[in-house]
N, C-alpha and C positions, 0 to 999 in steps of 0.2 A: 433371757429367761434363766430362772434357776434353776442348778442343775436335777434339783429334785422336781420341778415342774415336768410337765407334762403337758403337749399339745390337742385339742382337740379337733379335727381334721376341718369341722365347721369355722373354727377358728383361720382358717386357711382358704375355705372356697364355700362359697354359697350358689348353689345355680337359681335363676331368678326365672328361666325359660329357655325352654329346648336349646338355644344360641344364644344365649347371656348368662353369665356368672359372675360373682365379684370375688375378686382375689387379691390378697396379700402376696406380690410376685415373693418378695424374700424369701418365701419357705414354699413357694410349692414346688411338688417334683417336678426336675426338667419331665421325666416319663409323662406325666398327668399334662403339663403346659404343652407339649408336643401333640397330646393326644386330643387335647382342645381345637389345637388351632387346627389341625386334621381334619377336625369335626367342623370347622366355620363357625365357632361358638364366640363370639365375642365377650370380652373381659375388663368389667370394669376393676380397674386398679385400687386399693386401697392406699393413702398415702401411709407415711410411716407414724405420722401423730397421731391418726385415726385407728391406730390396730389396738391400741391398751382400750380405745374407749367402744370394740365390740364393732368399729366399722363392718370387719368384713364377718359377721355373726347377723344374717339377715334370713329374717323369714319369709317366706313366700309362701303365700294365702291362697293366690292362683297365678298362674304365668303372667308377671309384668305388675304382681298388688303384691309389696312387700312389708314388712314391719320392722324398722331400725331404731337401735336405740340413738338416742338426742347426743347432739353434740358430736357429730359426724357429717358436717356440712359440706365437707367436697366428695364424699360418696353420695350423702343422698342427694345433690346433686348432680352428682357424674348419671346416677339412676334416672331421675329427671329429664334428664337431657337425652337418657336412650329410650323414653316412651313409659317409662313407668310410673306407676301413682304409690308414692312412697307417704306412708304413715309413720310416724315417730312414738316414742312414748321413753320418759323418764328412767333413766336406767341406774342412775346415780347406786342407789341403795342396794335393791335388787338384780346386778346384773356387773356394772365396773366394780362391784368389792370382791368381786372372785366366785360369786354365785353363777353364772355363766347368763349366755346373750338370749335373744327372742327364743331360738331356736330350741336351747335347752330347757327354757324353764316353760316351755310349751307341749303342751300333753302330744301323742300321736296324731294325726288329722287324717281323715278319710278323703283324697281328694278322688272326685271323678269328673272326667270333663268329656264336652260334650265330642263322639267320634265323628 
């Protein structure tokens, strides 16, 4: 990254459900990784080709229903594989030109789930 960039933290960890997250190990705090694995939170890894194209920038809709952008085939598979129903959607324009991932260019959402 350039030195005038800037990270944004979603760029770094998505939680997908109470005990799953997806992270880009490279930058997250050892503090934060210590405090996951503390937790029993399972972490699906981002590879290193997947992090320009918004891999680890995932929405989550409800616990386990995420929204990723396309061309991120071994997360949203790694997601797949740990019980989730991963939606995709075109991100070309909208999202890898530096406009940011699901997450950002997603209004606030109300979620409530059932206790």
């Amino acid at each position: 990254m350039a030195p005038q960039s800037f990270l944004h933290l979603l760029s770094v960890i998505s939680p997908v459900a109470d005990d799953l997250a997806v992270v880009y190990l490279p930058l997250l705090p050892v503090g934060l990784w210590q405090l996951l694995r503390d937790l029993d939170v399972r972490l699906i890894e981002v590879p290193d080709e997947e992090f320009t194209t918004l891999g680890c920038n995932v929405l989550t809709v409800r616990p386990g229903v995420v929204i990723l952008a396309e061309g991120n085939p071994r997360t949203a598979a790694a997601l797949a594989a740990a019980g989730c129903e991963v939606h995709t959607y075109s991100a070309l324009e909208i999202g890898v030109n530096g406009s940011g991932g699901p997450t950002c260019l997603t209004r606030p959402l109300l979620r409530q789930y059932p206790r």
